[in-house]
C-alpha positions in Angstrom: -81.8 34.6 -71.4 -78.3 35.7 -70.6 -75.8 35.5 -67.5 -73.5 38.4 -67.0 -70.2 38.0 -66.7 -70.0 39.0 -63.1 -72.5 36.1 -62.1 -70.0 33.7 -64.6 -67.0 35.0 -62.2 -68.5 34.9 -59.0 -69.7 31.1 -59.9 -66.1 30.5 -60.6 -64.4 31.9 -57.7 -67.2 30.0 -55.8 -66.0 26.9 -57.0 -62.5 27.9 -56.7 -62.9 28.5 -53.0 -64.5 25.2 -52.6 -62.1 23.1 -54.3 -59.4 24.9 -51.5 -61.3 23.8 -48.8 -61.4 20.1 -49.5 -57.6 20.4 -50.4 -57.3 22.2 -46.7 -60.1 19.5 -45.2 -58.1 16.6 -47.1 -54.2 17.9 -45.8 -55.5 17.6 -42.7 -57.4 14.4 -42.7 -53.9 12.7 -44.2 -52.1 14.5 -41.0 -54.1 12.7 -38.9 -53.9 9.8 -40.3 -50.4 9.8 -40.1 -50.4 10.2 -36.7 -52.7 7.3 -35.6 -50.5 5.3 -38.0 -47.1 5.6 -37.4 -44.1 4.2 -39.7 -42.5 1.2 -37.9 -38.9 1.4 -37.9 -36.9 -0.3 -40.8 -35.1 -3.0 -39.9 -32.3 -2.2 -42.2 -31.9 1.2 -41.4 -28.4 1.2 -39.1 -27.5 -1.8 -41.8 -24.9 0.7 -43.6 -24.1 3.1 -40.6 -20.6 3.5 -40.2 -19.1 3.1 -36.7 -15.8 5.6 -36.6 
């Protein structure tokens, strides 16, 4: 038995398509993450700021 290479491609761009989405599903899952976990702000951070 065969597959033709149209069924070969479609299964392809099928998978294609689904690895975008988890890349879309896991952007936004690190986005929110970000936001329920904010940086705190380094204590050394005005340490070199120069004050002219």
């Amino acid at each position: 038995m065969s597959v033709s290479p149209n069924q070969i491609r479609a299964l392809e761009k099928r998978n294609k398509a689904g690895n975008f989405a988890k890349k879309i599903k896991a952007k936004t899952r690190r986005k929110m993450h970000d936001l329920s976990n904010p940086l705190e702000p380094d204590e050394f951070a005005d340490m070199w700021k120069d004050d002219e």
